[in-house]
C-alpha positions as a printed Julia matrix, in Angstrom:
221×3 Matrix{Float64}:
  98.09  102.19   72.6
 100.49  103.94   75.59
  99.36  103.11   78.81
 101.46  103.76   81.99
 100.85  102.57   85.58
 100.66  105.77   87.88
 100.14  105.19   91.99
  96.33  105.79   92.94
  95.84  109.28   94.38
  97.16  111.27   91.36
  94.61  109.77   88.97
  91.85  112.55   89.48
  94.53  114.69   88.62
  94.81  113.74   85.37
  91.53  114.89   83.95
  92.09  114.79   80.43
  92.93  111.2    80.64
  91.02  107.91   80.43
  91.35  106.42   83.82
  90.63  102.64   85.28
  91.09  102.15   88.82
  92.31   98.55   90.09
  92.84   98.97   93.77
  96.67  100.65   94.34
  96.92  100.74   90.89
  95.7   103.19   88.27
  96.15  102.24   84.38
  96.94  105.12   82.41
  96.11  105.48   78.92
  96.64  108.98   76.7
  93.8   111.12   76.49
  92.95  112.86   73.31
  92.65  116.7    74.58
  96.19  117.17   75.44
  95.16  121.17   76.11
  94.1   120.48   79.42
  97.75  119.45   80.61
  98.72  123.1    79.93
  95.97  125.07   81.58
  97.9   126.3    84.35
  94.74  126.24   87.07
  94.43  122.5    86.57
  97.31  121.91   89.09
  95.7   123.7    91.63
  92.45  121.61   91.56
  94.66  119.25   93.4
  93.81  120.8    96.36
  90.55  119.8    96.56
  90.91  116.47   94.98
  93.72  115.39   97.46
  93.51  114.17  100.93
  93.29  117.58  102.88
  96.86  117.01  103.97
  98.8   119.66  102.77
 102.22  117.33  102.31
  99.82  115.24   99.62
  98.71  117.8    97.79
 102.19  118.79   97.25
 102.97  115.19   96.14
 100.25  115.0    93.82
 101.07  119.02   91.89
 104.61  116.57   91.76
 103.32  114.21   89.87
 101.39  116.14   87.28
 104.82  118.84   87.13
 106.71  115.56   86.42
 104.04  114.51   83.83
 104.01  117.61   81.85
 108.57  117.36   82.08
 108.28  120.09   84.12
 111.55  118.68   85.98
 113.01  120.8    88.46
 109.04  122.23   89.75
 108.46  118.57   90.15
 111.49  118.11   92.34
 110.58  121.01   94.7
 107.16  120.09   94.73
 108.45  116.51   96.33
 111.25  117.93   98.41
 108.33  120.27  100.22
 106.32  117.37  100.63
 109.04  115.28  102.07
 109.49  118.1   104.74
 105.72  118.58  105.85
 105.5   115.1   106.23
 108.66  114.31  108.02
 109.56  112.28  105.19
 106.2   110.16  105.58
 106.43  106.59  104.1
 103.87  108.14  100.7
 105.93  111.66  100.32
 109.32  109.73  100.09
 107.59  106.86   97.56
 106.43  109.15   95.18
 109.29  111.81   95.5
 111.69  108.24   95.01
 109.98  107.79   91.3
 110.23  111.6    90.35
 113.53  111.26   91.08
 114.13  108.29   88.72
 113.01  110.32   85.6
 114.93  113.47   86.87
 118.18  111.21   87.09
 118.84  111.29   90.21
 118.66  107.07   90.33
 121.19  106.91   93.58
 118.86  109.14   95.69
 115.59  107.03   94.46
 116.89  104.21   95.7
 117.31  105.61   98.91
 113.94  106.9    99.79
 112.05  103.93   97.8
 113.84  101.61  100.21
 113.25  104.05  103.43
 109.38  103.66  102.13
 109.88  100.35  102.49
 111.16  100.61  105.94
 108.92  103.15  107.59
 105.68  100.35  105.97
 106.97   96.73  105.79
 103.89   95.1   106.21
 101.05   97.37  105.03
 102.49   99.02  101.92
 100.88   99.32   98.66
 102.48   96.9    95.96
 103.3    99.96   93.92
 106.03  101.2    96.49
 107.89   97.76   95.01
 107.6    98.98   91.39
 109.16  101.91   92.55
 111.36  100.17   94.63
 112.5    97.82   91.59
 112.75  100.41   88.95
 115.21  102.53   91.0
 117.22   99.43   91.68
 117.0    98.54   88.06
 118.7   102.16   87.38
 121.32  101.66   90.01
 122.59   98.41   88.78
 121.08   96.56   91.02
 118.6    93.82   88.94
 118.68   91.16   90.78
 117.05   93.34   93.63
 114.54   94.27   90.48
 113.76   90.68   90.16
 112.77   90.32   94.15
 110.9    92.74   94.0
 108.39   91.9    90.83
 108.6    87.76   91.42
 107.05   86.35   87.96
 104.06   84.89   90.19
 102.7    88.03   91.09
 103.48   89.25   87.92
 101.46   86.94   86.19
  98.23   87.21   88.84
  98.45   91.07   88.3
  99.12   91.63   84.55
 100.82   95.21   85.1
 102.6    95.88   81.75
 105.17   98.25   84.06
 106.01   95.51   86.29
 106.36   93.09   83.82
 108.3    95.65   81.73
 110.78   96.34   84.74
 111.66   92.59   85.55
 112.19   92.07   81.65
 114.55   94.63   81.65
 116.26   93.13   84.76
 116.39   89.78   82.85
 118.25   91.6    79.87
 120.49   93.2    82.4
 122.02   90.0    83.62
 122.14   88.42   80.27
 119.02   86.55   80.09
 117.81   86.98   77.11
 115.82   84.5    75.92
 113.35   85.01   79.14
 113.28   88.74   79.24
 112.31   88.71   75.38
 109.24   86.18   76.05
 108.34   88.42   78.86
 108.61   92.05   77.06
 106.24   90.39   74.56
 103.66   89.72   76.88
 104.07   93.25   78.06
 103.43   94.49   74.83
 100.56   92.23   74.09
  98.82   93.23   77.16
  99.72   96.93   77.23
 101.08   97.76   73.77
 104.25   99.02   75.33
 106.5    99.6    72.91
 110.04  100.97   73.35
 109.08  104.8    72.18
 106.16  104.66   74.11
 107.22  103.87   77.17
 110.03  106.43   77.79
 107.95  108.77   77.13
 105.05  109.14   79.47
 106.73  110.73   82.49
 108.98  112.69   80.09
 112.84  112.33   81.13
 114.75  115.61   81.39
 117.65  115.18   78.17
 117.71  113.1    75.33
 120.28  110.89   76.26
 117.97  109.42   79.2
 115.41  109.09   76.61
 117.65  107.09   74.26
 119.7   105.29   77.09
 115.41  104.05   77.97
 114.85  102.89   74.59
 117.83  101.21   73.75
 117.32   98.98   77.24
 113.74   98.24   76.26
 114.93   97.17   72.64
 117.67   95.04   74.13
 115.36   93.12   76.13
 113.07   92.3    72.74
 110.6    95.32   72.61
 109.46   96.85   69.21
């Protein structure tokens, strides 16, 4: 079964899917009416499920544009938010990981690590997924691997994180590790290669293959 980890605050958003909350942390898994996602007045229930903010309601019509591949409404959804909130520490995390399924991976990096500036101390722990996957895309995996140490890892059980730091592993060559690790992620959340580049959509085909080839490199199915 797919299941994705999506930041808390877009999950009553996503109405036609099965939801468990777990603090920052929302665990994703497919619903079976798929309809829902293209009834055009679901995005603007946002506004009443959001914070009354306006910059967050913005953010979260983002995140379901970006789940349904709408692309480039996704992108002006974030850059809006980013200006009503003067590029807040939130708006800039959650434009950072539309913009790593848009391909824009240089620019994610940028505002996932300005996130991570503007709230060093009281950040959620899914600004350092974001963080780590946008590092991950920039060539950067040894700044993946700070990021998602194995400890935490382990404590959580997020099949994203532990997803992300096996593909970091496979990225410097380490095979054997990121294999034993990708099979605990697919254990746990049955996160197979297909599967997982799939929910967000990415915008072309070739980001969709370049995904799955990287996940079956590191050992998954």
């Amino acid at each position: 079964e797919k299941r994705q980890w999506v930041p808390a605050g877009v999950e009553d958003e996503l109405v036609d899917e099965e939801i468990v909350a777990d603090k920052d942390r929302v665990l994703h898994r497919p619903g079976r009416n798929r309809d829902s996602l293209k009834d055009k007045s679901h995005a603007e229930q946002c506004h009443d499920k959001c914070h009354d903010q306006r910059f967050e309601v913005l953010a979260c019509r983002g995140m379901i544009a970006l789940l349904r591949g709408e692309h480039e409404r996704a992108i002006e959804y974030g850059e809006e938010a980013l200006r009503l909130s003067g590029s807040g520490a939130d708006a800039l995390a959650l434009h950072a990981l539309t913009l790593s399924y848009t391909g824009d991976a240089e620019r994610s990096l940028q505002l996932a690590q300005r996130a991570l500036r503007l709230r060093p101390y009281t950040h959620p722990d899914w600004y350092e997924w974001i963080l780590a996957r946008a590092a991950r895309l920039n060539g950067a995996p040894q700044t993946t691997l700070a990021c998602l140490p194995q400890a935490s890892l382990q404590e959580s059980g997020i099949p994203a994180g532990m997803v992300e730091r096996a593909l970091a592993l496979s990225a410097l060559g380490q095979s054997r590790d990121a294999q034993r690790l990708m099979q605990s992620a697919v254990s746990q959340g049955g996160l197979a290669a297909a599967t997982f580049c799939a929910p967000p959509p990415y915008p072309t085909e070739a980001l969709t293959h370049q995904c799955v080839a990287a996940m079956r490199r590191a050992g998954s199915p």
